[in-house]
VEXDREN-2710 file (C-alpha; in Angstrom, 1 decimal):
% VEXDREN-2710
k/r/px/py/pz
1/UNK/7.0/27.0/5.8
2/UNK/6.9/25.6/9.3
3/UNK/9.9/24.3/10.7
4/UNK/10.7/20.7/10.9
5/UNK/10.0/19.1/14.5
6/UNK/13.0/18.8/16.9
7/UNK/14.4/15.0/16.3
8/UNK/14.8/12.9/19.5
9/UNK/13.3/13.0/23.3
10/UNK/9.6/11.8/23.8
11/UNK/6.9/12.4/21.2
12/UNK/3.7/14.3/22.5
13/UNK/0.3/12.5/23.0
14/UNK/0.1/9.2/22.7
15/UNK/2.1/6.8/20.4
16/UNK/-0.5/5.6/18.1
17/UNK/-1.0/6.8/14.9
18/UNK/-2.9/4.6/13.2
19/UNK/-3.8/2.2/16.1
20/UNK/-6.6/2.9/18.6
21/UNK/-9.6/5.1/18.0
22/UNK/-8.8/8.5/20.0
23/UNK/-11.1/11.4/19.9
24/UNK/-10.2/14.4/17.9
25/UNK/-8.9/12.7/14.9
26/UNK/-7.3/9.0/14.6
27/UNK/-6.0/8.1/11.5
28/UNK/-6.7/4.3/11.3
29/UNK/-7.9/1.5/13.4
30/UNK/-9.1/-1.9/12.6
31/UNK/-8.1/-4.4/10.1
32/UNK/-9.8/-4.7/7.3
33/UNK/-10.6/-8.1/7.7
34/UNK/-9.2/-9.6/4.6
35/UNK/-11.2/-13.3/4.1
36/UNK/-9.6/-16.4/2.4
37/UNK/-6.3/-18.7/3.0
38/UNK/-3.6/-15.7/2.6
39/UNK/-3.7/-14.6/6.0
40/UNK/0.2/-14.8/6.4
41/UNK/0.6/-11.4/8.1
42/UNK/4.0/-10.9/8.1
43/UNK/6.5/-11.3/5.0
44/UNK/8.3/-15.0/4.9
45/UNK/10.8/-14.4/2.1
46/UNK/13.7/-11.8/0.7
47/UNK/11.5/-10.0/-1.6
48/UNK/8.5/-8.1/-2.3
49/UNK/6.2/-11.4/-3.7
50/UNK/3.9/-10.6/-5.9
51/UNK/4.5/-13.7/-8.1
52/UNK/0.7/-14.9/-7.7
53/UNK/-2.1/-12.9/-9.2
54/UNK/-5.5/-14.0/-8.4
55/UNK/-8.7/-11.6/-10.0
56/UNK/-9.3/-10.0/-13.1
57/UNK/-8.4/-6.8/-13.0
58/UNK/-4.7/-7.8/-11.3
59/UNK/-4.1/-10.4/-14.0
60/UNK/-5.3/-8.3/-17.0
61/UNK/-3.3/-5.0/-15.5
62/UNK/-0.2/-7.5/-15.5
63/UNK/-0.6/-8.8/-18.8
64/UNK/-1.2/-5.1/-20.0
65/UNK/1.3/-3.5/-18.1
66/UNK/4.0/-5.6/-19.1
67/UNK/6.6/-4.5/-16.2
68/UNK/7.3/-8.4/-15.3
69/UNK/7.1/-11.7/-17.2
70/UNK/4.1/-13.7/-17.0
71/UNK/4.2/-17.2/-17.2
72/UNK/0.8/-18.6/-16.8
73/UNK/-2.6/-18.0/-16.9
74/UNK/-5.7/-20.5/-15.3
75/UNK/-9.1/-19.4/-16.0
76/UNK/-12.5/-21.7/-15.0
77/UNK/-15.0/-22.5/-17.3
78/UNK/-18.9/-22.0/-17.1
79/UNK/-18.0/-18.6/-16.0
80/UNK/-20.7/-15.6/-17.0
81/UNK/-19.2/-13.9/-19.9
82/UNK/-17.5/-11.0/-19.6
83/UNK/-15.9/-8.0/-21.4
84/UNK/-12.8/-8.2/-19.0
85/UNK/-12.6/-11.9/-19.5
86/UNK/-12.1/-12.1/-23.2
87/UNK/-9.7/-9.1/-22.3
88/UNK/-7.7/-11.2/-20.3
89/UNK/-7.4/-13.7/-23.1
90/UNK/-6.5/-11.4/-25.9
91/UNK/-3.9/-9.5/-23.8
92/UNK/-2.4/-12.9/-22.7
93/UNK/-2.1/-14.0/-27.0
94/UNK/-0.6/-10.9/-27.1
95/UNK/2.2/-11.4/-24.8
96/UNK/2.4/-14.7/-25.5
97/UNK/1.3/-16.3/-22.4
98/UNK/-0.3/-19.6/-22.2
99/UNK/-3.8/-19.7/-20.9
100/UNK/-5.3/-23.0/-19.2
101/UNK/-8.9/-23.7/-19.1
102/UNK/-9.7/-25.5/-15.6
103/UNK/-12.8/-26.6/-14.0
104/UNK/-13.4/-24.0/-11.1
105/UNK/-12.8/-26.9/-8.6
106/UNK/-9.0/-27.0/-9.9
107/UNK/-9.0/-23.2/-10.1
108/UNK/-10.2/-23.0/-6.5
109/UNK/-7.5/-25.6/-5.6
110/UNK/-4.9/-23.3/-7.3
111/UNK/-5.7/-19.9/-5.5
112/UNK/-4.4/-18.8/-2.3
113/UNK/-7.8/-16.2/-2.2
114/UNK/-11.7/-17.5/-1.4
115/UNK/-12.6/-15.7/-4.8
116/UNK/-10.1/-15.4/-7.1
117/UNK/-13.2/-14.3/-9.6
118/UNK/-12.3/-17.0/-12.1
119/UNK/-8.8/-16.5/-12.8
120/UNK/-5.7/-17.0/-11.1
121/UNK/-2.0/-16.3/-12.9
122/UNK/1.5/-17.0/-12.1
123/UNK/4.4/-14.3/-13.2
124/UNK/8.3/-13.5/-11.9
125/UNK/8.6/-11.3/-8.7
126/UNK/7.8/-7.7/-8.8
127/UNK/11.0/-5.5/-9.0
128/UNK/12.1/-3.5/-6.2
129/UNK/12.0/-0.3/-6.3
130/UNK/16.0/1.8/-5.8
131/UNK/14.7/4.1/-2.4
132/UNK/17.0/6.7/-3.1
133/UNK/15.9/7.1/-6.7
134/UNK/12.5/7.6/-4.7
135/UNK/14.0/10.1/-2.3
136/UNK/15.8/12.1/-5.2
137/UNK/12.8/12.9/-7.3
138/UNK/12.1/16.2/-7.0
139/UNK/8.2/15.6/-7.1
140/UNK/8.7/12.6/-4.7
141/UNK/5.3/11.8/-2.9
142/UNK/5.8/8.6/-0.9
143/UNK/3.9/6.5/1.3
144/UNK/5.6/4.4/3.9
145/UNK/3.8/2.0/6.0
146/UNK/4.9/1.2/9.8
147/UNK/4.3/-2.2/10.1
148/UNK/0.9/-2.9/8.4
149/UNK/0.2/-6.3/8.7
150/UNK/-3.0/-7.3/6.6
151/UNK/-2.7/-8.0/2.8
152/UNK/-6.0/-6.5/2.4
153/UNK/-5.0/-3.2/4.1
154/UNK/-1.6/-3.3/1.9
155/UNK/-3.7/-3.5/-1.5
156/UNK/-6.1/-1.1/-0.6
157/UNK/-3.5/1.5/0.5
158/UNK/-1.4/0.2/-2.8
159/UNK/-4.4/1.4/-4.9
160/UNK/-5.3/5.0/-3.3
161/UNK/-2.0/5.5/-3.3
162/UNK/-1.5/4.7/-7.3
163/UNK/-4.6/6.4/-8.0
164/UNK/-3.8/9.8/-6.1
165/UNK/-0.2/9.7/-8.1
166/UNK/2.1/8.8/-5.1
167/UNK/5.5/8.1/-6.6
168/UNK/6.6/4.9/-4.2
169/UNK/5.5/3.2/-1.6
170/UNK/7.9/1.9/1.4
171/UNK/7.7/-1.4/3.5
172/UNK/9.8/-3.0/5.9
173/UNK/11.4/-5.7/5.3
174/UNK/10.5/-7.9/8.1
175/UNK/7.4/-7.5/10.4
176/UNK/5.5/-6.3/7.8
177/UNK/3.4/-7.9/4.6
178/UNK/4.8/-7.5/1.2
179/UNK/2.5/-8.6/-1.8
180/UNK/0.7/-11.6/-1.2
181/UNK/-1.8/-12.7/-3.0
182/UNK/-4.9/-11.0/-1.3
183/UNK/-2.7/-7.9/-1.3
184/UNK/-2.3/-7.8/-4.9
185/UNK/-6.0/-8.3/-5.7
186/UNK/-7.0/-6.0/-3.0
187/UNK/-5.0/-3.7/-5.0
188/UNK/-6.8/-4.4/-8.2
189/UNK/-3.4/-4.0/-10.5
190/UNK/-1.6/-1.1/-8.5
191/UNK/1.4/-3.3/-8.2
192/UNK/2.1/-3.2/-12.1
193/UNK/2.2/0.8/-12.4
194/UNK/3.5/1.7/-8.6
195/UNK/7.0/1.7/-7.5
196/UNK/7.5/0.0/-4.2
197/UNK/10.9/-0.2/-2.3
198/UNK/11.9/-2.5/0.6
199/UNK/13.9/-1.1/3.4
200/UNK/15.5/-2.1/6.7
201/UNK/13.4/0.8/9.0
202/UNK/11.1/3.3/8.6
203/UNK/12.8/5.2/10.9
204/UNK/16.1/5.1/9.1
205/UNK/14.6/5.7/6.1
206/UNK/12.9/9.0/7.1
207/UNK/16.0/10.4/8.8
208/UNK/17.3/9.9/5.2
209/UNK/14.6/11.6/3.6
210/UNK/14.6/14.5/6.0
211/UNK/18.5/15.2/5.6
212/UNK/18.1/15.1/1.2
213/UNK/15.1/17.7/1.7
214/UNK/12.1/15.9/1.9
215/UNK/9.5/16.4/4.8
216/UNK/8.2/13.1/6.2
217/UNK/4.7/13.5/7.4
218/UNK/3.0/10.8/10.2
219/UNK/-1.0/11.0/10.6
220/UNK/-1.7/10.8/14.4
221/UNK/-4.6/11.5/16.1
222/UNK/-2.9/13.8/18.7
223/UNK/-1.3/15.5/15.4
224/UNK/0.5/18.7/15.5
225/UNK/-1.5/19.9/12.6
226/UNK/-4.8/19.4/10.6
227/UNK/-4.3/16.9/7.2
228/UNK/-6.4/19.5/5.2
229/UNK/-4.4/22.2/6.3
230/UNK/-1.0/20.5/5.8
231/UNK/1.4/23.4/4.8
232/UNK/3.7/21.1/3.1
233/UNK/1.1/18.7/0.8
234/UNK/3.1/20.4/-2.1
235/UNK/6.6/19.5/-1.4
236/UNK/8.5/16.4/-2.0
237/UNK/7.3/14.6/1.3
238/UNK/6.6/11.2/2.6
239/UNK/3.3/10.2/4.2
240/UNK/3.8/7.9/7.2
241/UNK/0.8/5.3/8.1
242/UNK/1.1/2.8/11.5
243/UNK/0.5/-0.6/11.5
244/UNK/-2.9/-1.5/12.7
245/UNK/-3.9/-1.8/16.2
246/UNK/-0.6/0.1/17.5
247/UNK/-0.2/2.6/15.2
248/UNK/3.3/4.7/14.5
249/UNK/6.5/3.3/16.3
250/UNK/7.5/5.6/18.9
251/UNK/10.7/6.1/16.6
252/UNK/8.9/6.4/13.9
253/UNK/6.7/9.4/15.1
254/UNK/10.3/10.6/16.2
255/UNK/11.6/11.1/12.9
256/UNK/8.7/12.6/11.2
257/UNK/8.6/16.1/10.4
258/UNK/5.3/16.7/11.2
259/UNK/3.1/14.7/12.9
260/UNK/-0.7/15.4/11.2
261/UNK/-4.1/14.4/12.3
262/UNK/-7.6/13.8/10.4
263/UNK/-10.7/15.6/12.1
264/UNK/-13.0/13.2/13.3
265/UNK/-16.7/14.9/13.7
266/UNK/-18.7/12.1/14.2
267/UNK/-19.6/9.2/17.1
268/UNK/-16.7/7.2/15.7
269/UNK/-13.2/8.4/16.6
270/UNK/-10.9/6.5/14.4
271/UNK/-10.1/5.4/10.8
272/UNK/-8.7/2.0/9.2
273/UNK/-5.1/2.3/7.9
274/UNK/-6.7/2.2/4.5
275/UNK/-8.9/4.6/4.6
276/UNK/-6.9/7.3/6.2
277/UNK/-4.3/6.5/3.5
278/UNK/-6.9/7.5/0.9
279/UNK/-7.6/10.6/2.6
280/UNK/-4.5/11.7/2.7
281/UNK/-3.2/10.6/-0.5
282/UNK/-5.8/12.3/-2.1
283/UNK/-5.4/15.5/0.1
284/UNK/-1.7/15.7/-1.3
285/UNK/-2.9/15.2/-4.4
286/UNK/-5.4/17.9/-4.3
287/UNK/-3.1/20.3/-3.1
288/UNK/-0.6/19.7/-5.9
289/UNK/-3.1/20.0/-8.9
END
C-alpha cells in the first residue's frame, strides 16, 4: 500500500485537476454546456434543492423511489404515447399524488428546463445526507466535487456515480451548484437512490476522511499515479473532481492522498468533469467486483 502524500507545502505540477487540457492525462475540461433557463451556477439557498423535477425518468424514479414526498405532478397533452408515461401515472395513483393535465404551453411556462419531455413535478427537498455516516462506512466510496458549477455536469456526475455504486456524493455549500432542476434531469433519477451531503470545504472534509482511514483520491493530469493502476480503488476512499475550467483548489490537491491522472493517447488532452468522473467511478467499481 503506498503511503499517503505528505500534507502541506506546494503541490507538484500544475494546480488543475479538472480544468485545462494538459498533455499526459487531464481529467476534465469544458462545461458541458447545459441548455435551458436553469443556468444559475452557483447554489442560492441553505440546502441541496431538488424540489423541482422536470423529465420522465426523474419524476417516475421519484414517485417509485419514495425517499421524499411528492406533491404534484403536470403532464401536457397530445404527447406521443408512451410506456414510461402511463408509468408515471400509475406510480403517481399509487402514492397518491395528484396529476394535472396541462396544455404544453402551460407546461412549458411551468419548467425551469427547455425540454422537460412532457412532464414537470414538484416534491419536498431532498434530505441531506449525515457526512460522517458517509465517512464511517466501511465500504465508503465517495465522490466529492471541488466547485463544479454547471447543473448539467452535477447530474451527469450524480448518475455515473449511482450507477458505479458510489456510496455519497459531497458538495460545497456555497460556490458550488446543488440540485437544480437541469441537474436533477441530467441525472435521470440518481438523486432518489444516492446519498449526497453538504459540507463547509472540501479540504476540511478530506483532512477528515484521511484521519478516520479513508484515502482521498484527486484526478490531475500531472497525477502521481495512473487511475487504472490506482493501488487503493479497493479501500474506503473518496474520489476528488475540480470545478471546471480551474480544476482542484490548490488546498484541495493538498489534502488528497494521492493525486491520480487518466492517460490521454489521443490529439485531445483533456476530459469534461463528467466524463472523467465516469471513468473513474467505474474504475473503482471494477476493481472492487
Amino acid at each position: 500500500m503506498p503511503p499517503r502524500r505528505p500534507r502541506g507545502g506546494s503541490s507538484r505540477g500544475r494546480p488543475s485537476a479538472h480544468g485545462r487540457g494538459q498533455r499526459g492525462g487531464a481529467a476534465g475540461a469544458s462545461r458541458s454546456g447545459s441548455s435551458g433557463r436553469d443556468r444559475a451556477s452557483t447554489s442560492t439557498g441553505p440546502g441541496l434543492g431538488g424540489d423541482r423535477l422536470e423529465g420522465r425518468r426523474a419524476v417516475l424514479e421519484a414517485l417509485t423511489a419514495g425517499r421524499r414526498r411528492v406533491r404534484q405532478v403536470w403532464m401536457a397533452t397530445e404527447r406521443d404515447p408512451a410506456p414510461i408515461l402511463e408509468a408515471i401515472r400509475v406510480a403517481a395513483a399509487r402514492a397518491g399524488v395528484a396529476v394535472s393535465v396541462v396544455t404544453p404551453e402551460d407546461l412549458d411556462a411551468r419548467a425551469k428546463t427547455d425540454a422537460p419531455q412532457g412532464v414537470v413535478a414538484r416534491a419536498d427537498p431532498l434530505p441531506e445526507a449525515d457526512v460522517d455516516q458517509l465517512l464511517a462506512d466501511p465500504k465508503a466510496f465517495l465522490v466529492a466535487l471541488d466547485g463544479v458549477t454547471d447543473p448539467g455536469n452535477l447530474g451527469a456526475v450524480l448518475r455515473s456515480a449511482d450507477g458505479a455504486g458510489a456510496t455519497g456524493l459531497l458538495l460545497p455549500k456555497r460556490r458550488a451548484v446543488h440540485v437544480t432542476a437541469t441537474a436533477a434531469k441530467a441525472a435521470a433519477g440518481a438523486i432518489e437512490h444516492l446519498p449526497i451531503a453538504l459540507v463547509s470545504g472540501i479540504p476540511a472534509v478530506l483532512e477528515r476522511a484521511s484521519r478516520g482511514g479513508v484515502w482521498t483520491v484527486g484526478l490531475d493530469g500531472d497525477g502521481d499515479v495512473d487511475l487504472f493502476k490506482l493501488p487503493v480503488a479497493d479501500r474506503p476512499l473518496v474520489l476528488v473532481l475540480g470545478a471546471e475550467g480551474s480544476g482542484l483548489a490548490r488546498l484541495t490537491r493538498e489534502r488528497c492522498d494521492l493525486v491520480a491522472r487518466i492517460p490521454m493517447k489521443g490529439g485531445v488532452d483533456s476530459l469534461n468533469v463528467a466524463a472523467a468522473a465516469a471513468l473513474a467511478c467505474y474504475e473503482v467499481a471494477r476493481a472492487r467486483a
